[in-house]
C-alpha positions, 0 to 999 in steps of 0.5 A: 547441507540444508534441509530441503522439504516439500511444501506440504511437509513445510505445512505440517510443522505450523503447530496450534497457537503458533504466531505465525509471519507470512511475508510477500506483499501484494501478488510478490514474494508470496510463498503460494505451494506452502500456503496452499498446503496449509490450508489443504491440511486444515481442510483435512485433518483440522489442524493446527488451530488458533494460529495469530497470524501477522503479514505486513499488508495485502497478500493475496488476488482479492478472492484467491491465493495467498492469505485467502488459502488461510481464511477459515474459522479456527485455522486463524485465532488473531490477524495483525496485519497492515491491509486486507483489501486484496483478502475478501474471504478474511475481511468476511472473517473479520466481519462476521466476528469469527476471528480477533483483528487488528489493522496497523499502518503498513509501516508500522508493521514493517518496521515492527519486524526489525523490532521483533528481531532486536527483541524491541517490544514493539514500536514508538511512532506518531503514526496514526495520531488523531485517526482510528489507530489512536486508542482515543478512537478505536486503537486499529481494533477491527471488530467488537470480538477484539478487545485486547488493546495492542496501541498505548498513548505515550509521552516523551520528550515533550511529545505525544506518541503512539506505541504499538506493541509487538508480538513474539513471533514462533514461526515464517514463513519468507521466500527468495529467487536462490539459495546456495549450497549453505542456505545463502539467499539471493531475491534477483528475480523479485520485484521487491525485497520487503522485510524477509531478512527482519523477519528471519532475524526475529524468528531466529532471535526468538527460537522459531522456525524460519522456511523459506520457499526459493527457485532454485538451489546454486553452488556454494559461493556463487552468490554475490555476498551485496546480491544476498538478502537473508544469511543461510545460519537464519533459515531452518528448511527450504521448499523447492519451487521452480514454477513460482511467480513474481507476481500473481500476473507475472511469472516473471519480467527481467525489467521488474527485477533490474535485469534489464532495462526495457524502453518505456514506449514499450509500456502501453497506455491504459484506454482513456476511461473516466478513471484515467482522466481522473489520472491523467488530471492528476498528473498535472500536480507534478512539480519536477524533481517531486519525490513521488508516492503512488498509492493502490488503486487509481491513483497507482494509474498515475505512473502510465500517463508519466509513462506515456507524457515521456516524463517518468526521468523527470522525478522520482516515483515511489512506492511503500514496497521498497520500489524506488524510480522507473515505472510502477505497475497497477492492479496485480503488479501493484508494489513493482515498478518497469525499470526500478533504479533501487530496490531496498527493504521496505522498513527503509522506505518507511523511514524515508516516508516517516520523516517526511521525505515525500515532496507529494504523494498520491492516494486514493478515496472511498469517502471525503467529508466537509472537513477534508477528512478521508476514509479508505479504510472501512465502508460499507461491508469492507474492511480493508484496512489502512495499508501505507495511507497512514504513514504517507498522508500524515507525512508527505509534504502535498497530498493528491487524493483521487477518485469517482464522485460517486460509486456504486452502479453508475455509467460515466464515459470520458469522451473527447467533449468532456465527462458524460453521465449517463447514469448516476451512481449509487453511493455518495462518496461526498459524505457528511462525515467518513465512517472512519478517520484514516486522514484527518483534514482538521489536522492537516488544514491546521498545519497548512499541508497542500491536499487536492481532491480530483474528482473525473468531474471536479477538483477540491483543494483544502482550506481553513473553512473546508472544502473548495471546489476549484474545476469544473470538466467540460460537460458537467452541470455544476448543481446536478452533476456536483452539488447535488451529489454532495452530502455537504456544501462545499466552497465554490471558488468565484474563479471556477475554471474547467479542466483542461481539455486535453485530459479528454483528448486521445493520445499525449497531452504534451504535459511536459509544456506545463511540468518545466514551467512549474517551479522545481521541488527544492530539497530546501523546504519546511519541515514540521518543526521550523526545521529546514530539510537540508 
């Protein structure tokens, strides 16, 4: 029989100094009583202490749940993690300088997970050449406490690379939907699958212990062997938890787990902001057939204007989570989508990433300079880490990056005559050089990669010389409201044209008149290399 604990006995097992492995991603496949308990029993008793700590990327709601329950000086040691956007009292951690902190690419962590289960030591990628992974920059060291360097340059085959080593991991913890009478594990009630089985693996294959948090407990054999993601002989302990979420905003939707398929008319569109504008201008970069990327934040925005244009059949849309087709989501149901037609491991999606199988991909900025470069990564007080931007921009064969021209306190209204600035923002976001390299525009303009930069007020495109402003919105002045705005002197194209206007206009904007005039995606492309993907 398998061993079932409670969460708070679950806690009780992490011991001081273990290399712990804390799976989910986002508000999914979060292990929320077990974390919970771990941080009440630090809070208590002060143990256990100095725990190196490694997630995959963002678990958490911002200020709340998730890796937040662990954010306390001498509970964690060391953090190896992919993104701490959604972990503000960490991202405190880090830059106060109380804990050790590296910042890998979320692919990077991914597939390190199916390292760690080979007892590989660690992983051998170009990901991250030329940005602030490299050891020539900063080596995805977070802070001036961490010292110890965890990314090598190396050379093979002609080539340069980088290595990023792996840790040995003592403990996970991992979370399914059921378990059956032999600890056979089922996720049909998850948005996503993640790299819970590598997980397992490397815990087991390093003598650790593995818990893993599920739904329900079902009866031997009754689980389809294709619908079981992680063997019973790889767990240790299960905690029972039949209230868990699916999502920190869902406790649980059958469309989001391919239970069943709902009507994408069902899907509500977002209120028409100057974000969804940007959005909606966004959408227009769509080629059919595209294979598409949707990254965090605005951009993610993106797949309810497909949604609402009746186009989301006519591509594929993506994210780094392992989501495949339908619809995705934004803000807590980022990582799932409405309608998934597949749902794999995310190491896999990574792999498709990496070898530059995205047709085009869309991501969010918090800084763009001259050269093109981008920085989402570390601004002002935040340290949010790179997440998949790194493996997704320096692969993916066009690049759309999205934001507000200027942040901070501002008022900017989308309005059926344009963009209306009723106050300008705080913060230039067109600044005269990133504060941090997490896209490098030298190297892509060198490469003749296509890369867009929309604005709700005006639209950039990447050439040899930089940045050149090619649109203007209806309502914007282009010296006060652009130029002026700007830390540098972008290019303005001689044939300045405006936004379209139906970005601006309520309802539809009948996209689909433009998507299936535009040329369609050929599978038949370059690759680097003179290669011809086939």
């Amino acid at each position: 029989m398998i061993s079932i604990i409670s969460a708070v006995e679950a806690a009780a097992l992490v011991e001081d100094h273990e290399t712990l492995i804390v799976g989910g991603n986002g508000g999914m496949g979060v292990a929320e009583p077990i974390l919970a308990a771990l941080e009440a029993r630090f809070l208590e008793t002060g143990a256990p202490r100095r725990l190196t700590l490694f997630h995959v990327t963002g678990v958490g709601a911002v200020t709340e749940k998730g890796l937040c329950h662990l954010a306390h000086p001498g509970l964690i040691g060391r953090v190896i993690g992919g993104n701490f956007g959604l972990q503000l009292p960490f991202m405190r951690l880090v830059t106060e300088n109380e804990i050790e902190a590296y910042n890998f690419p979320q692919g990077v962590m991914s597939q390190m997970c199916r390292a760690m289960a080979g007892k590989q030591p660690g992983v051998i990628t170009h990901v991250g050449l030329d940005t602030y992974m490299d050891p020539r920059q900063e080596g995805g060291r977070m802070n001036a406490v961490t010292r110890e360097e965890l990314v090598e340059r190396v050379t093979l085959a002609g080539r340069e690379w980088l290595f990023y080593r792996a840790p040995v991991p003592t403990m996970a913890i991992i979370r399914g939907t059921s378990v059956d009478e032999d600890g056979y594990v089922a996720m049909e009630h998850e948005g996503t699958t993640r790299e819970d089985l590598s997980i397992a693996q490397a815990v087991y294959n390093a003598g650790g212990t593995v818990i893993c948090q599920v739904k329900r407990i079902v009866k031997r054999g009754t689980l389809h062997p294709q619908m079981v993601q992680i063997p019973g002989f790889l767990i240790d302990h299960f905690v029972l938890a039949p209230d868990q979420e699916q999502t920190f905003d869902t406790a649980y939707d059958p469309s989001r787990s391919g239970e069943v398929v709902v009507p994408v008319s069902t899907i509500v569109p977002d209120p028409l902001t100057d974000r969804r504008v940007i959005a909606r201008r966004a959408a227009f970069e769509i080629r059919p057939g595209d294979v598409v990327n949707l990254g965090v934040g605005l951009s993610a925005m993106i797949a309810n204007v497909v949604a609402e244009e009746g186009l989301a059949d006519q591509m594929t849309l993506t994210v780094e989570a392992g989501v495949i087709g339908g619809v995705p989501g934004h803000g807590r149901t980022f990582g799932s989508a409405v309608n998934p037609r597949a749902i794999i491991d995310q190491p896999y999606q990574f792999d498709f990433y990496d070898g530059g199988g995205l047709s085009c991909a869309f991501l969010s900025f918090a800084e763009v300079d001259g050269a093109g470069n981008v920085n989402v990564t570390r601004f002002g007080n935040r340290y949010d880490g790179a997440g998949g931007f790194i493996n997704i921009t320096q692969n993916a064969k066009r690049l759309v990056f999205s934001g507000s021209l200027t942040g901070g306190k501002r008022d900017v209204v989308a309005t059926t005559d344009g963009i209306e600035i009723r106050a300008e923002g705080t913060i230039g976001k067109f600044v005269d050089a990133v504060g941090q390299i997490s896209f490098n525009g030298a190297s892509a303009a060198a490469s003749g990669k296509s890369v867009t930069y929309i604005t709700e007020r005006a639209v950039f495109r990447l050439a040899p010389e930089g940045l050149v402003m090619s649109e203007i919105a209806p309502g914007v002045r282009l010296k006060e409201d652009v130029l002026d705005q700007i830390a540098f002197t972008p290019h303005v194209d001689p044939a300045l044209k405006p936004m379209d206007r139906r970005i601006f206009q309520a309802g539809p904007m009948n996209l689909a008149a433009d998507f299936f005039s535009a040329p369609a995606q050929s599978r038949r492309s370059r690759v680097p290399g003179g290669q011809v993907d086939r």
